[in-house]
C-alpha positions in Angstrom: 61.5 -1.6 132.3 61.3 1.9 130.3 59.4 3.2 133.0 62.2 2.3 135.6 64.6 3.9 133.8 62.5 6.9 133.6 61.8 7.0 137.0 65.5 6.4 137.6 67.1 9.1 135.0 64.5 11.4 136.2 65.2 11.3 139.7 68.9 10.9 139.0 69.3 12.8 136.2 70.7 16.2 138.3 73.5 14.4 139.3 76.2 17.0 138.1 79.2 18.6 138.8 79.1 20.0 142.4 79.8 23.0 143.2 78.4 24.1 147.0 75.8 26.8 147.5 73.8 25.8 144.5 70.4 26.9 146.6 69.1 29.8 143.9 69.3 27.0 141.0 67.8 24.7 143.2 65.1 27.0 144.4 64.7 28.1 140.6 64.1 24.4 139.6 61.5 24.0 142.2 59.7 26.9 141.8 59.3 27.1 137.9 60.0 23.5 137.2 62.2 21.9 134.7 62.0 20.0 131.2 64.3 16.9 131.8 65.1 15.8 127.8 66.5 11.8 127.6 66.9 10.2 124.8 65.2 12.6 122.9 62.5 12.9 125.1 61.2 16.2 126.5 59.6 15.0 130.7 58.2 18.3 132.3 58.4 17.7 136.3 56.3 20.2 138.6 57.2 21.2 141.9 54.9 21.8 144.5 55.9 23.8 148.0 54.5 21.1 150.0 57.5 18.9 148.9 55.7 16.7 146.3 56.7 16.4 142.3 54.9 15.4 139.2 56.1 14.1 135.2 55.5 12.8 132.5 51.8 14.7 132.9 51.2 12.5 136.7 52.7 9.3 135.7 55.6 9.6 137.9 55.1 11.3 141.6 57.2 11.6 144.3 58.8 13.8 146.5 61.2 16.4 146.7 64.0 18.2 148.9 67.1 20.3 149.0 69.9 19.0 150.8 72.6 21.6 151.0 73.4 22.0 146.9 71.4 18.7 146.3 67.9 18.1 145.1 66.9 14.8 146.6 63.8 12.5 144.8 61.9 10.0 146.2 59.6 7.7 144.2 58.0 4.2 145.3 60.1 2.8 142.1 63.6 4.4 142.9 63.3 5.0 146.3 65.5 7.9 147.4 68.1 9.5 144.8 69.9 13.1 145.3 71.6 14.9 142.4 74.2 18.3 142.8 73.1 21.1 140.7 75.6 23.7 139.5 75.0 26.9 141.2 73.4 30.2 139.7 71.5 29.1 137.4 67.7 30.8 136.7 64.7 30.5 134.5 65.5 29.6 131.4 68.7 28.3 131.6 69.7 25.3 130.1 72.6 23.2 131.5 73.5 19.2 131.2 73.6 16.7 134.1 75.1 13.3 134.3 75.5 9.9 136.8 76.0 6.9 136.3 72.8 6.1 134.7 74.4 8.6 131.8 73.2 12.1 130.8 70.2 15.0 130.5 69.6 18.5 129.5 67.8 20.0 132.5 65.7 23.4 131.2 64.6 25.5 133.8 60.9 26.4 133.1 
């Protein structure tokens, strides 16, 4: 059950508020990666060009894509989940994202 929720907060947890055009924080995410931190826990997730992801050091994989100012993740437990990000953000930025599964600090590696 933990690990559902995982899965699901990780793959939801960029669910923020939308603002269009988002594609340099989005293309910052997925080219340095991000520290997701729920409940107190720190999850690095890796990007990969070819469209895959990795946390919680390979537990969780997936894939990844950017739909307009979305990130959309797909993982055999959640199946398909897309989040807004809040435009210009970079590496190092820190910045909170929420959805209905509640709320994360997303770091950009």
């Amino acid at each position: 059950m933990r690990s559902f929720f995982l899965v699901s907060a990780l793959a939801g947890a960029a669910a923020i508020l939308a603002t269009p055009a988002a594609a340099s924080t989005l293309t910052e995410v997925t080219t340095h990666g991000m520290v997701v931190t729920i409940a107190d826990m720190d999850i690095d997730v890796s990007f990969t060009p070819d469209g895959k992801f990795t946390a919680l050091n390979g537990a969780i994989t997936g894939t990844w894509r950017i739909d307009d100012d979305k990130l959309c993740t797909t993982t055999p437990e959640a199946g398909e989940n897309c989040s807004v990000y809040p435009k210009d953000k970079k590496s190092g930025d820190t910045f909170e994202v929420s959805n209905e599964q509640g709320s994360a600090k997303v770091h950009i590696k």
